[in-house]
Short mmCIF file of the C-alpha atoms (twelve columns), coordinates in Angstrom:
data_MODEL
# 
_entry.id   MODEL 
# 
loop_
_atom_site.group_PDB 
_atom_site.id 
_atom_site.type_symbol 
_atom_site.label_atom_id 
_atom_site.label_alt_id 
_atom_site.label_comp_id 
_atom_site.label_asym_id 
_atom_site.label_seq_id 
_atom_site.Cartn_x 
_atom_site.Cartn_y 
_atom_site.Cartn_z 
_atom_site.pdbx_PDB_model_num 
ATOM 1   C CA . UNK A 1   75.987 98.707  157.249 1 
ATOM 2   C CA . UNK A 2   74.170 99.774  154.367 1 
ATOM 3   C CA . UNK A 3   71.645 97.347  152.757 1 
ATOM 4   C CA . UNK A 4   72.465 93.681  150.848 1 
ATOM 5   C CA . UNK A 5   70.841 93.069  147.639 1 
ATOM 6   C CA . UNK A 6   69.857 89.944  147.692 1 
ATOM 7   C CA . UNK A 7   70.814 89.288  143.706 1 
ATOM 8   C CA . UNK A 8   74.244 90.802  142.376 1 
ATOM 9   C CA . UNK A 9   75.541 91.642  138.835 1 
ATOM 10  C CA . UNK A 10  78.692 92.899  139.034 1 
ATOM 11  C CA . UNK A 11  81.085 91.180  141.654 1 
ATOM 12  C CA . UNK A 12  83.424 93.709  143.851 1 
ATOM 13  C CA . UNK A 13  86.650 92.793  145.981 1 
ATOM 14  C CA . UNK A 14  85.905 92.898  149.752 1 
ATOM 15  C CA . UNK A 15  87.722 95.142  152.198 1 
ATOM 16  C CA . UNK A 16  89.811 93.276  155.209 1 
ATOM 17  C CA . UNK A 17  90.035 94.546  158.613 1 
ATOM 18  C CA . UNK A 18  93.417 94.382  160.427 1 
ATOM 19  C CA . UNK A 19  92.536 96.207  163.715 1 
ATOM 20  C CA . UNK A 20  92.325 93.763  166.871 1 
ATOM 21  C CA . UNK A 21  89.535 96.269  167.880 1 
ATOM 22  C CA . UNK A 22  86.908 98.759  167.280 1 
ATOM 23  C CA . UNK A 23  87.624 102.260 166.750 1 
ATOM 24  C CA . UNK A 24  85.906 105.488 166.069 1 
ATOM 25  C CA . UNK A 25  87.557 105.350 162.834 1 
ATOM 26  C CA . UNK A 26  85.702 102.444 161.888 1 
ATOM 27  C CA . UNK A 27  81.978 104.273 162.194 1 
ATOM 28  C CA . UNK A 28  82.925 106.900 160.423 1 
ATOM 29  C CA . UNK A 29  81.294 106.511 157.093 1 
ATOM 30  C CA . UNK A 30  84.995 105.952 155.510 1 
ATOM 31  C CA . UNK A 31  87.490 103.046 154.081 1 
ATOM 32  C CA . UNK A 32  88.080 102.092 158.174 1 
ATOM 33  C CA . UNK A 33  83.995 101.499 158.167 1 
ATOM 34  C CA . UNK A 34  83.872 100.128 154.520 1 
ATOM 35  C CA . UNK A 35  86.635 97.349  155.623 1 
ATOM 36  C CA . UNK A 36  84.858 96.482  159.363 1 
ATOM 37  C CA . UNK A 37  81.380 96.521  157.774 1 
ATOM 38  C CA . UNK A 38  83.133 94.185  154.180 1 
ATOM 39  C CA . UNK A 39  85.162 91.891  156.623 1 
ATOM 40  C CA . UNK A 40  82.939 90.896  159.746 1 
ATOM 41  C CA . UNK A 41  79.062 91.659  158.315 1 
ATOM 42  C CA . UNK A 42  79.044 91.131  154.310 1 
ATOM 43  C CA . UNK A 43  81.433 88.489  154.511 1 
ATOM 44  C CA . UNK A 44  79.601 86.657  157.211 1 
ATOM 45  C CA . UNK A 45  75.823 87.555  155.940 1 
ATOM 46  C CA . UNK A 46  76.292 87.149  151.852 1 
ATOM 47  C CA . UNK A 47  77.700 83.905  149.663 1 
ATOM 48  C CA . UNK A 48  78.318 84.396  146.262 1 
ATOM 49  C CA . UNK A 49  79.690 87.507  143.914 1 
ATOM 50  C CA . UNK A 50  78.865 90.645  146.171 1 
ATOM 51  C CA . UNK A 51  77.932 93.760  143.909 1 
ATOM 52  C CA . UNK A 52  77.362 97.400  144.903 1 
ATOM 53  C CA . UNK A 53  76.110 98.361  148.063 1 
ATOM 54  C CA . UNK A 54  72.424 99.967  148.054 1 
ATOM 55  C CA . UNK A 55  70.777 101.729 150.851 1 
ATOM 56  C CA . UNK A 56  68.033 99.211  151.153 1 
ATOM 57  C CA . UNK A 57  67.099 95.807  150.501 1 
ATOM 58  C CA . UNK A 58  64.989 95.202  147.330 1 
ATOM 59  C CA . UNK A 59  62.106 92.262  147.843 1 
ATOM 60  C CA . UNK A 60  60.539 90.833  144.905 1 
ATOM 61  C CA . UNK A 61  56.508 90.914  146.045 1 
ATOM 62  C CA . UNK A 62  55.258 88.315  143.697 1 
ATOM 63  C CA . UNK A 63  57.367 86.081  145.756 1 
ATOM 64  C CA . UNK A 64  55.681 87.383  148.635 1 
ATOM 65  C CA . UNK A 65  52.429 87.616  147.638 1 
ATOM 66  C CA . UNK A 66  52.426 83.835  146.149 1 
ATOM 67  C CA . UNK A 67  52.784 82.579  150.131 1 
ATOM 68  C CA . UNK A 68  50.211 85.105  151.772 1 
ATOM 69  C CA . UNK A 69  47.429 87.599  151.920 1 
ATOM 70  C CA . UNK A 70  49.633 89.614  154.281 1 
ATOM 71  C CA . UNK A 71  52.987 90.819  155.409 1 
ATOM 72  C CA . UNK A 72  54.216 90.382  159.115 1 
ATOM 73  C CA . UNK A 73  56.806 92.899  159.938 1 
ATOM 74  C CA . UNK A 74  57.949 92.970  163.410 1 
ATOM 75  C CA . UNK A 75  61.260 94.471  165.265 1 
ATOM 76  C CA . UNK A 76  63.282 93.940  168.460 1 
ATOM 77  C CA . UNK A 77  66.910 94.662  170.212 1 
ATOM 78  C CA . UNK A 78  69.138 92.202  172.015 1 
ATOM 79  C CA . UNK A 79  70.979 93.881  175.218 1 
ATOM 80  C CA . UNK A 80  71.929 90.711  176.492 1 
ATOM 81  C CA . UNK A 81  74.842 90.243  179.092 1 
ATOM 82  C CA . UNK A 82  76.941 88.004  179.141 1 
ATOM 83  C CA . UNK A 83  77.567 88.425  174.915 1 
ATOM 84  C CA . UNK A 84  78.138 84.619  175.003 1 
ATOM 85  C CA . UNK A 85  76.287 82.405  177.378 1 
ATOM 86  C CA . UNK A 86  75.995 78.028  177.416 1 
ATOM 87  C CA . UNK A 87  73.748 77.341  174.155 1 
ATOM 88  C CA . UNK A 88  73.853 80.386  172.808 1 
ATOM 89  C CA . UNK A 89  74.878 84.178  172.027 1 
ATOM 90  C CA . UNK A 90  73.634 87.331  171.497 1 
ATOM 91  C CA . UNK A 91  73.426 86.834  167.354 1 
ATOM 92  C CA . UNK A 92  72.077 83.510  167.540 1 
ATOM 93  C CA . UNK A 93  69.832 85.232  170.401 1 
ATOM 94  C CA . UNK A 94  68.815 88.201  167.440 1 
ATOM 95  C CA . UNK A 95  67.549 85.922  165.249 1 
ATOM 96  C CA . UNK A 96  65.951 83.212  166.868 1 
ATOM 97  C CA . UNK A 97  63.959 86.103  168.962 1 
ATOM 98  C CA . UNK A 98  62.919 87.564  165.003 1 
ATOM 99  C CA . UNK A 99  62.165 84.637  163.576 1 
ATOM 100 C CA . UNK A 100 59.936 83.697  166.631 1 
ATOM 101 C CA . UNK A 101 58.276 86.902  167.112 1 
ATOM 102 C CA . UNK A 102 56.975 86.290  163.677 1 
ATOM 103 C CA . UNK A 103 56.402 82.560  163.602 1 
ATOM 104 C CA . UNK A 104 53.911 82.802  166.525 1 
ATOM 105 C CA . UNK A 105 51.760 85.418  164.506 1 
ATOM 106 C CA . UNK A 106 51.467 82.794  162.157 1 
ATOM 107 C CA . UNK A 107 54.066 84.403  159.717 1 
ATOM 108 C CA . UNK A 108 56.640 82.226  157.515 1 
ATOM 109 C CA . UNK A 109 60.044 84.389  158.331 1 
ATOM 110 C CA . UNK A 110 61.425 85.173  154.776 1 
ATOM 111 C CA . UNK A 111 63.607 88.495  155.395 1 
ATOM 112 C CA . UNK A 112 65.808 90.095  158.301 1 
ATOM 113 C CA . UNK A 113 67.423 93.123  158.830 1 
ATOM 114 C CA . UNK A 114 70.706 93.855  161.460 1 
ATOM 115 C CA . UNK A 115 71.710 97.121  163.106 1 
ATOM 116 C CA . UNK A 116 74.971 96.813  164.783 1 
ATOM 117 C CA . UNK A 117 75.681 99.533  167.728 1 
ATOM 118 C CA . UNK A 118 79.266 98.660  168.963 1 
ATOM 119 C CA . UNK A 119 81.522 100.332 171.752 1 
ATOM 120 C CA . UNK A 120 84.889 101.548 170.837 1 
ATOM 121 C CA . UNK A 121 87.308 99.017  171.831 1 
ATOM 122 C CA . UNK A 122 85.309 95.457  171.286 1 
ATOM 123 C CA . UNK A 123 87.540 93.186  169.967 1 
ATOM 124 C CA . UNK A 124 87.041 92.420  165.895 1 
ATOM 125 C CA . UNK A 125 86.751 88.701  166.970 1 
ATOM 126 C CA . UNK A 126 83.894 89.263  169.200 1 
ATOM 127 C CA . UNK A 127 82.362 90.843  166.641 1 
ATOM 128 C CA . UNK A 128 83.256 88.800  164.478 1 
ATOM 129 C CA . UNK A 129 82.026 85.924  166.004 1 
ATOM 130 C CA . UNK A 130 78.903 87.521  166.997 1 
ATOM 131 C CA . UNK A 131 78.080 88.136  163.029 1 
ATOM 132 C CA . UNK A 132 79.077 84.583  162.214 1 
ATOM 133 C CA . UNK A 133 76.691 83.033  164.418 1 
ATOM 134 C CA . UNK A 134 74.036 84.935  163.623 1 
ATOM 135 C CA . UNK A 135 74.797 83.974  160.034 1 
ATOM 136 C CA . UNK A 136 74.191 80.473  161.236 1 
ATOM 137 C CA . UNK A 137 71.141 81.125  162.637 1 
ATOM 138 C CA . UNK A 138 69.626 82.664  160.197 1 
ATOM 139 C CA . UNK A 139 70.780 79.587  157.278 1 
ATOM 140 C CA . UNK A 140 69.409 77.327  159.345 1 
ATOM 141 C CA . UNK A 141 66.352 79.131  159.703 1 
ATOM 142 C CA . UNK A 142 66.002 79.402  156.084 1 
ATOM 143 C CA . UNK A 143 65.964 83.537  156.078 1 
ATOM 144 C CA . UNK A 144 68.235 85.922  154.993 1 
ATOM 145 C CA . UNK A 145 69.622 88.933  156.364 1 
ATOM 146 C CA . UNK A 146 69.303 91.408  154.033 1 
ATOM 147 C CA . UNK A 147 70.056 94.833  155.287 1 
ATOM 148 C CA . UNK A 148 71.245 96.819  157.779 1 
ATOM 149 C CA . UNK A 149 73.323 99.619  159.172 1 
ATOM 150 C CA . UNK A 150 76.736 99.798  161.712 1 
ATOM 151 C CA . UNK A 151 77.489 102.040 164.231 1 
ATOM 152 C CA . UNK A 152 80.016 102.772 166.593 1 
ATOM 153 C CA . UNK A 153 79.954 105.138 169.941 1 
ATOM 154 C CA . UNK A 154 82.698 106.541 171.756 1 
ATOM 155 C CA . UNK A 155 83.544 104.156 175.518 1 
ATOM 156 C CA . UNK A 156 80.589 104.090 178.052 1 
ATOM 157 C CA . UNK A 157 78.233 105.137 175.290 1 
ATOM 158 C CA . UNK A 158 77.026 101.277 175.362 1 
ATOM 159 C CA . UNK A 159 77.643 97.906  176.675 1 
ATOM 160 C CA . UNK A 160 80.123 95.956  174.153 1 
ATOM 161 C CA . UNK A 161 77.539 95.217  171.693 1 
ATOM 162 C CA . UNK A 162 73.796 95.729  170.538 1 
ATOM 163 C CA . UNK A 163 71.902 94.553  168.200 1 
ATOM 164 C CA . UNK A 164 68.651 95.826  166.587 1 
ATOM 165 C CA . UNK A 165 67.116 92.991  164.043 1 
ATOM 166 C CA . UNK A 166 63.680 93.386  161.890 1 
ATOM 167 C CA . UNK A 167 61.857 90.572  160.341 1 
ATOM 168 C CA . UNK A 168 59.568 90.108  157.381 1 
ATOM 169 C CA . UNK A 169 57.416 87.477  156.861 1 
ATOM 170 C CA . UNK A 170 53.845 86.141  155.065 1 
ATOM 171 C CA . UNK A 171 50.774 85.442  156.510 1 
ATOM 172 C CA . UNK A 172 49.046 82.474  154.546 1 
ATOM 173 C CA . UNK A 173 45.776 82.535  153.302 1 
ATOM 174 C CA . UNK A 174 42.921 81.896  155.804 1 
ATOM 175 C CA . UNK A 175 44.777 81.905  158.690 1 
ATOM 176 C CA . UNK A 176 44.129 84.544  161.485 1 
ATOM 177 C CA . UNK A 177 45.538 84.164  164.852 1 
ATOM 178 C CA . UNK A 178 44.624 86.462  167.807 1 
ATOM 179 C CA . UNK A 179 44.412 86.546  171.666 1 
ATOM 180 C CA . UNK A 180 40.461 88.143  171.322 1 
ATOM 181 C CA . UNK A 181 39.649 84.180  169.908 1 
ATOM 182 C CA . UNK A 182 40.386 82.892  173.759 1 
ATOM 183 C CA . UNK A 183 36.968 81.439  174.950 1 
ATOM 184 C CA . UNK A 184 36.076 79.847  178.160 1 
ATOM 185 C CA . UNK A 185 37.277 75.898  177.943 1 
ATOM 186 C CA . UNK A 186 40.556 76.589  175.852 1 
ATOM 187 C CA . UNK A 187 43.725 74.938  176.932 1 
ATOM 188 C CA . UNK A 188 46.855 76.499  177.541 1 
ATOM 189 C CA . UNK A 189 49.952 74.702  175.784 1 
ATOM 190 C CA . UNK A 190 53.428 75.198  176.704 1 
ATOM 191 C CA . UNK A 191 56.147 73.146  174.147 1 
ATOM 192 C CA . UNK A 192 58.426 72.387  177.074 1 
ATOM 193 C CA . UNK A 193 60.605 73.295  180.191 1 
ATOM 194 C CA . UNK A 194 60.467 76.795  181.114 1 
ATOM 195 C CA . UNK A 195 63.124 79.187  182.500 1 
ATOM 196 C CA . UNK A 196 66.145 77.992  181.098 1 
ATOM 197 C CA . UNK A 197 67.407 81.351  179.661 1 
ATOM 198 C CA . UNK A 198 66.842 83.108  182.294 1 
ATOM 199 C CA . UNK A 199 68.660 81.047  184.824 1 
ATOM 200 C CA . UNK A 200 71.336 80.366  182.292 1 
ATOM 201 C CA . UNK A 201 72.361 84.117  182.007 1 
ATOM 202 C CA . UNK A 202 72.246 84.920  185.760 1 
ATOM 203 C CA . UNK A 203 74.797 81.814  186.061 1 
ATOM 204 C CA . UNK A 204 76.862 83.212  183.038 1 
ATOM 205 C CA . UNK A 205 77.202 86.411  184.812 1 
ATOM 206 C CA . UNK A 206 79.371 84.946  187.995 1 
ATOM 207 C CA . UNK A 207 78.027 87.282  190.043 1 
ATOM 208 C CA . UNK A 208 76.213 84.280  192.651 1 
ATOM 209 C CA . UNK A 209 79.103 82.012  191.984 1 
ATOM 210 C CA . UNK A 210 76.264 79.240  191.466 1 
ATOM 211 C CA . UNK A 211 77.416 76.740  188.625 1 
ATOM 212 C CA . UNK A 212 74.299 74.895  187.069 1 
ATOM 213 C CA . UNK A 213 74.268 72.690  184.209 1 
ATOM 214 C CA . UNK A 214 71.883 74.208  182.538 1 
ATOM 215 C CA . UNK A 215 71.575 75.527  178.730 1 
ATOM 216 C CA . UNK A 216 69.585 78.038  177.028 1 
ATOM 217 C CA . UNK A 217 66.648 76.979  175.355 1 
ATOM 218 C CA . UNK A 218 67.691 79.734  172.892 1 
ATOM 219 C CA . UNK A 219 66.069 78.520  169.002 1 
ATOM 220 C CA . UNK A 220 63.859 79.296  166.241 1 
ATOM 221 C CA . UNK A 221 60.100 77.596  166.308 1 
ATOM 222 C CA . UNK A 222 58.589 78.371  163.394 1 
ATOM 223 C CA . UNK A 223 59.602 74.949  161.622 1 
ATOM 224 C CA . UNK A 224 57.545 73.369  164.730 1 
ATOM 225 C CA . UNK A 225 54.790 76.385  164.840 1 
ATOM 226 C CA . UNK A 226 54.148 75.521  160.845 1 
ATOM 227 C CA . UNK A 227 53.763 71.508  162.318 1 
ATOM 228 C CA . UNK A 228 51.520 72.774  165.006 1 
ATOM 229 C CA . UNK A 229 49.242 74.818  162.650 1 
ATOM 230 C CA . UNK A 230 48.802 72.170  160.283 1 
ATOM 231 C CA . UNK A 231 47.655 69.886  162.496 1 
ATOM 232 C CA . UNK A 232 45.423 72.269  164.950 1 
ATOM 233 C CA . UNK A 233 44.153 74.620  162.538 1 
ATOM 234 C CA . UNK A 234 41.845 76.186  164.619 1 
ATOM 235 C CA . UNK A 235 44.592 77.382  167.524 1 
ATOM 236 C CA . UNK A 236 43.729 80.848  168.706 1 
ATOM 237 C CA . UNK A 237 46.986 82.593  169.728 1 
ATOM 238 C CA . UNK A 238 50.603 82.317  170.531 1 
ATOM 239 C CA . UNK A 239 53.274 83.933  171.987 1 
ATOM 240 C CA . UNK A 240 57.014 83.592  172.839 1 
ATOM 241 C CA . UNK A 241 57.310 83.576  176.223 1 
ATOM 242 C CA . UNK A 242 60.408 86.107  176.727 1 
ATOM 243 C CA . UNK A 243 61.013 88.816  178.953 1 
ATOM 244 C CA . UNK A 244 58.558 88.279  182.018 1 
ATOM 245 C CA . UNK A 245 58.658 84.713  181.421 1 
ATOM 246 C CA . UNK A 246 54.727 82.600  181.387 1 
ATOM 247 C CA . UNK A 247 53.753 84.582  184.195 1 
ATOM 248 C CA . UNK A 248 53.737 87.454  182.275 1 
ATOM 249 C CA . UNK A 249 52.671 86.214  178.676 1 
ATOM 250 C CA . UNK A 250 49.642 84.851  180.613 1 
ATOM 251 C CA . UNK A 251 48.712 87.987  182.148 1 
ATOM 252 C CA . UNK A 252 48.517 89.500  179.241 1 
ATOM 253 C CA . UNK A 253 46.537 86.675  177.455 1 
ATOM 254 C CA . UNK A 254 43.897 86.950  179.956 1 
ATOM 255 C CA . UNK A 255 43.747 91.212  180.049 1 
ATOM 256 C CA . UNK A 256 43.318 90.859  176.134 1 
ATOM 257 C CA . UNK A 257 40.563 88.494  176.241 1 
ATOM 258 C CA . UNK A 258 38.718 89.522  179.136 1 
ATOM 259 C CA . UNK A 259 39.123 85.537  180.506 1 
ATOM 260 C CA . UNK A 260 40.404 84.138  183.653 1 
ATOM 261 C CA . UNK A 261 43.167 81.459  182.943 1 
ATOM 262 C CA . UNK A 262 43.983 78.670  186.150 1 
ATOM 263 C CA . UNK A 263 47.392 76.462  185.576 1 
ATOM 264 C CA . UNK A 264 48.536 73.604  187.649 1 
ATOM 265 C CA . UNK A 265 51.719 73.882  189.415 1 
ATOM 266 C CA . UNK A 266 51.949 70.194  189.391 1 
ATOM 267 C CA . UNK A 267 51.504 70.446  185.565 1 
ATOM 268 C CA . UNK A 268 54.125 72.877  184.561 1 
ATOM 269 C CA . UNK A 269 57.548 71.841  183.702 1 
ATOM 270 C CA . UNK A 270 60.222 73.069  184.885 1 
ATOM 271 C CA . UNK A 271 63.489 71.552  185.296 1 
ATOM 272 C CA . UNK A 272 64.855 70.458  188.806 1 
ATOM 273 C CA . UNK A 273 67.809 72.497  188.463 1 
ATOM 274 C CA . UNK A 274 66.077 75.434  187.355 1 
ATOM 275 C CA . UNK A 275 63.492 75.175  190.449 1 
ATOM 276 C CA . UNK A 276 66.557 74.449  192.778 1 
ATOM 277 C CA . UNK A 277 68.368 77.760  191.587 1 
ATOM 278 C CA . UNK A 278 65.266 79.884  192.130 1 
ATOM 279 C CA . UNK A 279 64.881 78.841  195.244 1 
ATOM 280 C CA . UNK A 280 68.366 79.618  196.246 1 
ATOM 281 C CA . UNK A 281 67.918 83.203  194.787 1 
ATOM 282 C CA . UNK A 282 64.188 83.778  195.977 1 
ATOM 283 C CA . UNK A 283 63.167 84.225  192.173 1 
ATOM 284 C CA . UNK A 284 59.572 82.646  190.777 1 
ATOM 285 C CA . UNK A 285 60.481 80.544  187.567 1 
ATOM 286 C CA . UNK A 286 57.113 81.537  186.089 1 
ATOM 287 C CA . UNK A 287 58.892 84.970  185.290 1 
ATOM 288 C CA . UNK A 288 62.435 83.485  184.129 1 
ATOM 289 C CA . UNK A 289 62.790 84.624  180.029 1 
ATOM 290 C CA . UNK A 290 62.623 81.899  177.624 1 
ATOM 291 C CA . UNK A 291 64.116 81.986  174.145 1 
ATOM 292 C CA . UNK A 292 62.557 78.670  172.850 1 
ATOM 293 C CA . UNK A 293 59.124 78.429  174.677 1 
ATOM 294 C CA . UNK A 294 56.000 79.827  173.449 1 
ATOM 295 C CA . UNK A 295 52.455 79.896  175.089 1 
ATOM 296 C CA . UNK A 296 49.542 78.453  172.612 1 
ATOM 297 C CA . UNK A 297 46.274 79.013  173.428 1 
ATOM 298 C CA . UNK A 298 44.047 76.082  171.759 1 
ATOM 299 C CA . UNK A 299 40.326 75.000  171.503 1 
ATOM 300 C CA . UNK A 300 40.075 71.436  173.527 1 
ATOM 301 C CA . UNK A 301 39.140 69.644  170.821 1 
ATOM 302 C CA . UNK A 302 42.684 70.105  169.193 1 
ATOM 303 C CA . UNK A 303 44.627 69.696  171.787 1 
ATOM 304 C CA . UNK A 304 45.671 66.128  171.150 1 
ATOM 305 C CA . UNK A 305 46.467 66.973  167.610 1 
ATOM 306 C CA . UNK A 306 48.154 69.710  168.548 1 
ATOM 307 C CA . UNK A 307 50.193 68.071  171.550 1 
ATOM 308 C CA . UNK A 308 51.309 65.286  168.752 1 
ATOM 309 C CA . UNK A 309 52.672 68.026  166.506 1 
ATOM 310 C CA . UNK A 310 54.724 69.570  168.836 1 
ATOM 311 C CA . UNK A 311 56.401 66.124  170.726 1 
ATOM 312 C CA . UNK A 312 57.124 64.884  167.163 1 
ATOM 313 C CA . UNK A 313 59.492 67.953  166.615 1 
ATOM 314 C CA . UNK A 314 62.868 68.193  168.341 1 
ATOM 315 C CA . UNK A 315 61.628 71.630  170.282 1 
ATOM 316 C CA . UNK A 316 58.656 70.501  171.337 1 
ATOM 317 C CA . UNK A 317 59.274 67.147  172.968 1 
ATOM 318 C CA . UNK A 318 57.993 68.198  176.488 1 
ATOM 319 C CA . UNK A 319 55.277 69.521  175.274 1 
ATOM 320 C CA . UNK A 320 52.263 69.960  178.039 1 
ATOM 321 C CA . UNK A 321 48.648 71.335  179.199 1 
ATOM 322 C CA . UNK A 322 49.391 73.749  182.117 1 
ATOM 323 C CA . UNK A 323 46.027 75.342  182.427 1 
ATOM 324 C CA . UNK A 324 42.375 76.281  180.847 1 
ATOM 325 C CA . UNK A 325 40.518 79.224  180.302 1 
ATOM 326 C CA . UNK A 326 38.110 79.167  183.132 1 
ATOM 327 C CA . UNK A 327 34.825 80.898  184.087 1 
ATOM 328 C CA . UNK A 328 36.087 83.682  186.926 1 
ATOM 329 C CA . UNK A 329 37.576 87.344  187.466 1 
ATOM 330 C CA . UNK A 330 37.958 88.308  183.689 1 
ATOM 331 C CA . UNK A 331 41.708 89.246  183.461 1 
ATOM 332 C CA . UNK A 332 42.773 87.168  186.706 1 
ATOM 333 C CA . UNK A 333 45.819 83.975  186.322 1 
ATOM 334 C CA . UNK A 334 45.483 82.143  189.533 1 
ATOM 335 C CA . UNK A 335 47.651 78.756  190.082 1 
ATOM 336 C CA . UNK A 336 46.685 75.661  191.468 1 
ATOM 337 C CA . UNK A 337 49.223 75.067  193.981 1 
ATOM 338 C CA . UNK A 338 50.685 71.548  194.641 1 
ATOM 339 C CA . UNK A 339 49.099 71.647  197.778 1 
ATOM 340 C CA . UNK A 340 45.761 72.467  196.533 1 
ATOM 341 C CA . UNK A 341 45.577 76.221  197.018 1 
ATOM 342 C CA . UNK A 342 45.319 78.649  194.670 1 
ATOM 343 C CA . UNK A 343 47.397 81.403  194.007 1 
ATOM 344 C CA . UNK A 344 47.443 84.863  192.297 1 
ATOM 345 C CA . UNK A 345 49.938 85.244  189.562 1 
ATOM 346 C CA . UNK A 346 50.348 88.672  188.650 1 
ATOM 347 C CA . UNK A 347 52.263 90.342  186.401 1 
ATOM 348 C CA . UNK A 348 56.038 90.939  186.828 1 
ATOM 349 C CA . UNK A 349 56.532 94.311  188.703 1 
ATOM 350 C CA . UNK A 350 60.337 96.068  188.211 1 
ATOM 351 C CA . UNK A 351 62.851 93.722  187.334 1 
ATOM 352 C CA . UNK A 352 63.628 90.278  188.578 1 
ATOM 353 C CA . UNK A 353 66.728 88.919  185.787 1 
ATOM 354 C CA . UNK A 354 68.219 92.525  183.979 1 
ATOM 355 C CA . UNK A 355 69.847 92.049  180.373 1 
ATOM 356 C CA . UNK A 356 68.436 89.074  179.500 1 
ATOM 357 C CA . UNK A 357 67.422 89.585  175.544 1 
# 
């Protein structure tokens, strides 16, 4: 997929793909690519008169430079199996993960690129419908997807369908987040239920034969993380609490900063389904993945304005206190147990939920 100009002068016809599925023919650089990459990306990603193809997106900086000081750039690849899981997919997944990864640096998401790998064979429609939710996504998040590049690879050479999506965005003026800021006494913020992604795709996959109700918490925060950051300026750090789930995002918190964090069992939510399945399955819903949940690490005397923020936003209505920074082993998480023990929690080791982002 070669890049998308955001602004067009001369308007161009756009090739149609008749296929029912992927071939080789289509990634190789010819009409057969011209019509997949016209028909299921251009047509999805652009509105308007569509103009010549470039080879790169071009950004206007003065736009850029009247939000921020500085430019967040981050990057990321969805592998996620199944392709299409309850409350959500693996475009929607691309740029809700961008969007986030950027948001909880502080960034305003602006710009977003998409590299399509796709296995001979896929059906058009699944790609298809793969491009047209991410095109969602991305209009309700306000950015655009601007560039990008399509490939295909011969059977076996991947699984269905990956995606590889950048992000640019702005850091305003004055602000400057960062884990090294964590001092003894901080809370630590969660903006709702934890582990519903994770358990969602194991239950997608049909390989337990468990059927949950349970949805995942797939979405992009930044609309609540701007909320947030107005009204707790002084929070230190955030992070989207992914692959490795809390458990992991807290490890690494502490390691940065050289802290100890404690959280409360009792005080961290997790849905009764969610706890039920893991303890079917043996599996510790502090390391589930989350798509929607981010860890905020905040000086106690914002934490009530910043607790208000978040449960006055749609994503954040369960929004909680699950632990302090605390005077102890510098690097150590330890949980306070319901029954009033305390527990290491150390960082994920192997695997425990494979594909799930």
């Amino acid at each position: 997929m070669s890049a998308i100009v955001p602004t067009f002068v001369n308007a161009r016809a756009l090739g149609e793909i008749f296929a029912p599925t992927v071939t080789l023919a289509h990634g190789g650089g010819g009409k057969a690519m011209k019509n997949l990459i016209d028909d299921v990306f251009i047509r999805a990603f652009t509105t308007g008169a569509q103009g010549p193809l470039e080879d790169q997106a071009r950004i206007d900086l003065c736009e850029l430079a009247a939000r921020g000081d500085r430019l967040a750039f981050t990057t990321d690849s969805f592998v996620v199996d199944p392709l299409f899981f309850p409350g959500g997919d693996i475009g929607k997944l691309a740029v809700c993960g961008t969007v986030n990864d950027l948001a909880v640096g502080g960034a305003v998401p602006f710009y977003l690129s998409c590299a399509a790998i796709v296995e001979e064979g896929v059906s058009v429609t699944l790609l298809r419908d793969a491009a047209t939710s991410m095109a969602a996504a991305a209009a309700e998040a306000g950015v655009k997807i601007v560039t990008g590049d399509t490939k295909v690879v011969q059977r076996g050479g991947c699984d269905k369908l990956f995606l590889t999506t950048t992000g640019v965005g702005v850091i305003r003026v004055g602000l400057n987040l960062g884990v090294e800021k964590t001092q003894v006494g901080d809370a630590v913020l969660v903006n709702g239920v934890l582990g519903d992604h994770g358990a969602t795709i194991l239950c997608a996959r049909g390989d337990m034969m468990l059927d949950a109700p349970i949805e995942s918490d797939c979405a992009c925060l930044h609309d609540m993380i701007a909320r947030l950051l107005e009204a707790a300026p002084g929070v230190r750090f955030m992070r989207d609490a992914t692959r490795g789930g809390v458990a992991t995002v807290l490890n690494e918190i502490a390691e940065a900063s050289n802290i100890a964090l404690e959280i409360e069992e009792a005080a961290t939510p997790i849905r009764a389904e969610v706890k039920g399945f893991c303890e079917i399955l043996g599996l510790d819903p502090l390391y589930l993945a989350n798509e929607g949940k981010i860890v905020i690490i905040a000086p106690p005397e914002e934490v009530e304005a910043a607790l208000g923020a978040m449960r006055h936003h749609p994503l954040g209505q369960d929004s909680c206190v699950i632990g302090r920074a605390v005077e102890g082993e510098p690097g150590r998480v330890v949980m306070r147990t319901i029954l009033g023990g305390r527990r290491i929690v150390d960082m994920l080791v192997g695997e425990q939920l494979p594909r799930i982002c």
